[in-house]
N, C-alpha and C positions, 0 to 999 in steps of 0.2 A: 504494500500500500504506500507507495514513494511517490511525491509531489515535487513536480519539478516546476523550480521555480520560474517566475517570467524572466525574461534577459535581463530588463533594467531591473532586476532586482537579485540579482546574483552578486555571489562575495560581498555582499553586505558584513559591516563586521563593528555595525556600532558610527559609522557615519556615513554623512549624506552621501550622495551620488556624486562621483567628479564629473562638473558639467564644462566642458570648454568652449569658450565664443570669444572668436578672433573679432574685432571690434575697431575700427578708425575713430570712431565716432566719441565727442570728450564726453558724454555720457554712457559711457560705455559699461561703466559699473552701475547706473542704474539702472541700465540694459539688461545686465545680468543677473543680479537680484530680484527685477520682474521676471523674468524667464525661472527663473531659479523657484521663487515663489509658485510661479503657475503650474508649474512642473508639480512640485512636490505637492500642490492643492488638488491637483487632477488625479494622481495615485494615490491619497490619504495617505500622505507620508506625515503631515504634519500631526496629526490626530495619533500621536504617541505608538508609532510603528513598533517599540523597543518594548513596550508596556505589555503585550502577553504574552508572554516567556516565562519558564519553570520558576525562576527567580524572583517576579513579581505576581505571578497569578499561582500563587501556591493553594493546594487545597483549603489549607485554614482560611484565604482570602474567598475563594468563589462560595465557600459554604458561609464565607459571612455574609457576601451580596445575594446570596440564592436565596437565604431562609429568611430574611427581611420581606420578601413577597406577602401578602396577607393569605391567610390560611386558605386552601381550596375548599368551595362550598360545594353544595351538593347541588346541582344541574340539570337532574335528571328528563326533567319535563322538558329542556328545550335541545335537545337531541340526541344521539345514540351514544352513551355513555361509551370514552375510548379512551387510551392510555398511551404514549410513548416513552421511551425514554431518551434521551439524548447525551449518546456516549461519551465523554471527553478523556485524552490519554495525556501524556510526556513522551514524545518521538526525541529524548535527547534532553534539551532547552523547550522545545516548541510545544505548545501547548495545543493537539489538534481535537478535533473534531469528525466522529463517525459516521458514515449517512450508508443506508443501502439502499439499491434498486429494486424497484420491485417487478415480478415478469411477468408475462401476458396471459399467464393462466389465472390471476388471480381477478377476483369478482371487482374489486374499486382499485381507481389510482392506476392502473395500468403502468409497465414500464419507467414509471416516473423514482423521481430520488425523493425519499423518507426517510424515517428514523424507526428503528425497531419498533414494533407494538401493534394493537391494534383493538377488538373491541372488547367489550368488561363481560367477563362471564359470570355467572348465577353463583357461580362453584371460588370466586375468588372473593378475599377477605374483604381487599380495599383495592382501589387505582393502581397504585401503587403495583400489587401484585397483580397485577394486568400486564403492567409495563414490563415487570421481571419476567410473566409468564412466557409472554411474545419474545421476548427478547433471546430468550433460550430457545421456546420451538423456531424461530426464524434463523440464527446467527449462532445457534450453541454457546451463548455466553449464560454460564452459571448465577444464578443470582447471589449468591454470596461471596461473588468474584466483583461485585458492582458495590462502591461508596457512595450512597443517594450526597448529593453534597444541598440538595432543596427542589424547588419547583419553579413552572411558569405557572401565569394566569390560563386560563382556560381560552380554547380556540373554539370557536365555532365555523366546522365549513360547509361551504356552499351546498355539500354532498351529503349533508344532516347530521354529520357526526360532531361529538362535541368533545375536545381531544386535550386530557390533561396532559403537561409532561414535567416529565422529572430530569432530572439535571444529576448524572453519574457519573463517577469515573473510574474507569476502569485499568488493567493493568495492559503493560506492553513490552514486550509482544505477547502476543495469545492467539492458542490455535482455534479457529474460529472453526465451526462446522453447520457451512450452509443449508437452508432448507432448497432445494432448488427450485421447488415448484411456487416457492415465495419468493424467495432472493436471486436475483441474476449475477450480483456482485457486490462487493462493497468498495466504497472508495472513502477516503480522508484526507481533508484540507486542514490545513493553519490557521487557525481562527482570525491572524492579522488578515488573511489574505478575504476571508470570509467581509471583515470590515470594510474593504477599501471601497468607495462610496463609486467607482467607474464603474465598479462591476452590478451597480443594483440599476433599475430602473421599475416604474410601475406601468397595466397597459390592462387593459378590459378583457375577460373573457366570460364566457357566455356557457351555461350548461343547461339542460333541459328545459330550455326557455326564463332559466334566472341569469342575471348578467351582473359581474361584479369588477371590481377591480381587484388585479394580485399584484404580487412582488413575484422580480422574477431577478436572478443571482447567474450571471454567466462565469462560470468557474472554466480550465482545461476540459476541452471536450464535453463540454455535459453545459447546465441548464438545471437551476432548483428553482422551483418555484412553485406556487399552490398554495396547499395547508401548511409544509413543510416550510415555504421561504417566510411564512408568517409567524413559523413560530421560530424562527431564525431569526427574524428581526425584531422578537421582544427579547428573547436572548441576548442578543448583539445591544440592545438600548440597557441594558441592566448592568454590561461591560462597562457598555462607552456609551453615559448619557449625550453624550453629541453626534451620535449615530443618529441621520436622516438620511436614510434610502430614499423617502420620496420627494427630495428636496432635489433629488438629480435630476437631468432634464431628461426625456424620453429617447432613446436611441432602439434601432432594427434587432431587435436579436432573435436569434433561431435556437428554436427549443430543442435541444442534442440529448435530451435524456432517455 
């Protein structure tokens, strides 16, 4: 599960990018300061690129932002009561984040990128044990292999399910053991790269005659978006209260998932 980073963003190592601009012009250092500026505003470099890594986003930090959330209430009446959980590891320094694909045999969500889980059965205690259930029948991750570190607010989507999630973390590496007829693969991003505000945009889609607005996340090859980029980006705002995806202006993007 290796992310390869983008060009301008390789050998990084704790400072900015060397930007070179041959310049005649006597302002020519204001020249490059604006450039330097707009550069680093375009790739959310300024919005503390350095900031989630193993060193500052340590367990004891994210369970202390998670569990500040207000307690999950009970929802039942306003849709199909669902569960995820949302994996997060240490690749090293890096602080990333799980997502799987889901394949074409299964009944909702088709193909697209989520996060383990799915809906609440009769036979489980609480949500919670939803989220551990699916996450073991989908991905073979043991539930006492997972550190609940707290929760999100509840989702509601367009497709009637009302989707708590919890916020885990888990060890790495681990042998994962795919369900195939659920999972087609799994993949995992960097949570900085998850932030950077070029990659989100918002744009209407339309299902059985309801039409809403999503968020939609151009990552390598793929495309999040849905329920999943929604509950991405309550996540990402709990990190980084200055996180506006929908502040970005709209750009063409093709859904690769």
């Amino acid at each position: 599960m290796r992310f390869a980073f983008p060009p301008y963003m390789v050998n990084f190592s704790g400072q900015w990018p060397l930007i070179k601009i041959k310049s005649r012009a006597k302002n020519g250092k204001r020249l490059l300061s604006r450039v330097y500026y707009n550069i680093v505003s375009i790739y959310g470099l300024r919005n503390s690129y350095w900031e989630f890594s193993r060193r500052t986003m340590t367990p004891q930090r994210l369970r202390q932002l998670f569990s500040k959330l207000p307690p999950l209430k009970s929802s039942l009446g306003r849709g199909i009561p669902a569960a995820v959980l949302i994996p997060l590891f240490y690749e090293g320094p890096e602080l990333m984040m799980l997502f799987t694909q889901r394949t074409y045999l299964v009944k909702h969500h088709r193909g697209q990128i989520s996060f383990p889980g799915g809906v609440h059965d009769s036979t489980d205690d609480n949500l919670l044990t939803t989220a551990l259930r699916e996450s073991q029948e989908e991905i073979g991750l043991a539930p006492e292999k997972v550190d609940i570190l707290g929760f999100l607010n509840s989702t509601l989507t367009i497709t009637g399910f009302l989707v708590h999630s919890f916020v885990g973390l888990i060890p790495y590496p681990y042998e994962f053991r795919l369900n195939v007829r659920e999972v087609a693969r799994l993949l995992s991003f960097p949570v900085r790269e998850l932030l950077r505000p070029h990659r989100w945009r918002t744009g209407p889609h339309e299902w059985e005659g309801k039409r809403t607005t999503v968020y939609y996340c151009q990552m390598p090859e793929t495309t999040i978006w849905g329920a999943t980029a929604r509950i991405l980006v309550d996540f990402l705002a709990v990190l980084d209260p200055s996180f506006e995806p929908a502040a970005i202006p709209e750009a063409t993007f093709r859904i690769t998932s």
